[in-house]
N, C-alpha and C positions, 0 to 999 in steps of 0.2 A: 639896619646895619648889614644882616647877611646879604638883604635883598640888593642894596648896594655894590657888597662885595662880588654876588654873583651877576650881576651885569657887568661890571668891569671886566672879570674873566671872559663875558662872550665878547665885550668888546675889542678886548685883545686878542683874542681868536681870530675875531673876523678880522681885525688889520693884518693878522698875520697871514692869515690864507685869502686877502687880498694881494699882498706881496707877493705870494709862490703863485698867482695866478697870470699877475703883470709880468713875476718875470720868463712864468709860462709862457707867456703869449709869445713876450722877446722873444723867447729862442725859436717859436714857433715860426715865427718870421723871417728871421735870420737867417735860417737853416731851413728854409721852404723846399720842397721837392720840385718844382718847378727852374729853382737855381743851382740844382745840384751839376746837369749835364753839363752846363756851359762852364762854372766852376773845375769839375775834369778836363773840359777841352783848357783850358789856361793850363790847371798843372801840367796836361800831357806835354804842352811843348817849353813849359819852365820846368820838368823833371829830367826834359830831356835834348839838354840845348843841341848835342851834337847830331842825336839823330836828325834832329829839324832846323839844323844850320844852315842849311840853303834855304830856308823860307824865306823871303825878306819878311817884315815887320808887321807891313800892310797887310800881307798873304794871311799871318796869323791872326790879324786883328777883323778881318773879314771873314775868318774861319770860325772863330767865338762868337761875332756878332749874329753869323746863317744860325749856328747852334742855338744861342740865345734865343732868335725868330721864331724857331720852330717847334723848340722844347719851353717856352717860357712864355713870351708875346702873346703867339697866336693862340695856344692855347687860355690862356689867359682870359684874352679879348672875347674868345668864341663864350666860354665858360659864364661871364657879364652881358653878353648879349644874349644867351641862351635866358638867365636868370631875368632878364627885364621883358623880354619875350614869354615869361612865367612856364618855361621849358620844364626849370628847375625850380623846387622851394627856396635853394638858401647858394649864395655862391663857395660856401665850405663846404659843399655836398658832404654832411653828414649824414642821410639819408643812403642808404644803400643803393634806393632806386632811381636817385639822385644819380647816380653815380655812371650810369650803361649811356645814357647818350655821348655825356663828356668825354667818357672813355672811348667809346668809338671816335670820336674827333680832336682826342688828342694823338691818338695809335695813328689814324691817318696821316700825322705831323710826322709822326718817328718814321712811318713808311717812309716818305717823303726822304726823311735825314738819313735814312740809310740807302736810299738808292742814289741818292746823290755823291755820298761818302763811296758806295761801290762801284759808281759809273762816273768817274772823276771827269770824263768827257763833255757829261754836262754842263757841268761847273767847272773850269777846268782850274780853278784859282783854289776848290781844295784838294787837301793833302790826299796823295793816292798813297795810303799807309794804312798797314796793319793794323798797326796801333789804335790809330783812330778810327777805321771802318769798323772795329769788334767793339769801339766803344759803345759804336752808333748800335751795332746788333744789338750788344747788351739792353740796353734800352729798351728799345723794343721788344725783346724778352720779357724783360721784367714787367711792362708795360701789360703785356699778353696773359700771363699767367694771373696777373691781378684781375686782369677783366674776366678771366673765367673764374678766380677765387672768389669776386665779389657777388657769384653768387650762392656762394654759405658763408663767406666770411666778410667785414667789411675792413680792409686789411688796411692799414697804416701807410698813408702814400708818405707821409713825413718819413717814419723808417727805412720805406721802400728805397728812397733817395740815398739815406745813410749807407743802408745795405750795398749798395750801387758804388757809394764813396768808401769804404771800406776794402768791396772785392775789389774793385781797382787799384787802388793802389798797392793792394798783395799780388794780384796776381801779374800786374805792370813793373814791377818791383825789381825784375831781373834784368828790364831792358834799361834802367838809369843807371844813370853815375853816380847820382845822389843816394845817401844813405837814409831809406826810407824808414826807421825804426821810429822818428819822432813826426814823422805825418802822419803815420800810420795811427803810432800811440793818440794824438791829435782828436783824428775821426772816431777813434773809438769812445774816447772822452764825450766827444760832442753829440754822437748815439747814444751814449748815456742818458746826458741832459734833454737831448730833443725826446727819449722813451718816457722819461719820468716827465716832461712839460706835456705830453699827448695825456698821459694818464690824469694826472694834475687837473689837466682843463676836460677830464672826462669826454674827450673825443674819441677815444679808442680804451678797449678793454688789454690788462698784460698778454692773451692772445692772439690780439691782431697786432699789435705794436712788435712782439718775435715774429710771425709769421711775416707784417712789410721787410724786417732787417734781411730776414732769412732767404724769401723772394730775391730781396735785391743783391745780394749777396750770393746768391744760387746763379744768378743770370749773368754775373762776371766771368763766374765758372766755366759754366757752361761756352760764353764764349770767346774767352782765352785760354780756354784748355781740352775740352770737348770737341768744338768742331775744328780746332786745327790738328787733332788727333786724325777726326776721320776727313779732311778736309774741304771743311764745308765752308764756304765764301774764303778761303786761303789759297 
């Protein structure tokens, strides 16, 4: 009768922390760092219809789609070709060492997104705007900083993104019409959940999961407030 009792209890254990695992996983998906960029390029120009009211429609919707390409896609693609090529062990690079090729070839992407977003000539269909060039910097900030942090720490790219969604929309805050206090509150929510689903599914420890938010959240900073101090790409 106990013995019965006490496998019942691990049975319900284990459904239950198969639940917080599934719905780890959900958020983990959701809330990919890979969809975070292109998600900011959408709010940038639905937070701020007036600034970007000469764009026609098309303009914007081909200015998400480059973003999407080169923060999400391509790296994406490289990341599963690398992995079948046995570059890498696992395409979650939870491996640390996993982690330094990818990152050099996804950083190359963000170069790309930023010299493009700075040099509108190229492209001349995107935005030659602040707004958006310092998103593209941030990026690649935060991108930089993890690739040298990954080698003492193996720092939370889920976070890093949150971090990313967060400082933007604080420190883009002052250029909208819209009353950012419930996007804002939003991401914060959603940093919560994607912190506890990294822990949950034991892919990150609680100090790399602050250290991605903090990264990405430093790199907003840094360039919406920093280099238009001493003006650097301004």
């Amino acid at each position: 009768m106990v013995n019965n009792s006490v496998n019942l209890k691990i049975e319900e254990d284990a459904s239950e922390g198969l639940f917080w695992r599934v719905l780890a996983r959900f958020f983990s998906n959701v809330l990919h760092p890979f969809l975070i960029p292109s998600l900011c390029a959408v709010l940038l120009f639905y937070l701020n219809p007036f600034r970007y009211g000469v764009m026609e429609w098309k303009q914007k919707v081909l200015t998400v789609f480059i973003v999407f390409a080169f923060t999400c896609a391509y790296p994406a693609i490289a990341i599963f070709v690398m992995y079948k090529l046995k570059m890498i062990s696992a395409v979650n690079l939870r491996r640390r060492k996993d982690r330094i090729i990818p990152y050099v070839v996804v950083l190359t992407f963000y170069t790309w997104v930023v010299y493009m977003a700075l040099k509108p000539g190229t492209l001349n269909f995107l935005p030659n705007d602040f707004l958006f060039s310092h998103l593209m910097i941030a990026l690649l900030i935060a991108g930089s900083i993890s690739f040298v942090g990954n080698n003492f720490l193996k720092v939370s790219m889920h976070m890093l993104g949150q971090g990313g969604l967060v400082g933007f929309l604080f420190f883009t805050a002052s250029y909208s019409s819209f009353n950012m206090q419930w996007y804002f509150m939003l991401a914060i929510l959603s940093a919560g959940l994607l912190g506890t689903s990294r822990i949950v599914l034991k892919a990150h420890t609680l100090s790399e999961v602050f250290a991605g938010f903090l990264i990405g959240f430093f790199s907003q900073f840094v360039a919406f407030i920093i280099f238009p101090i001493f003006g650097i790409f301004s």
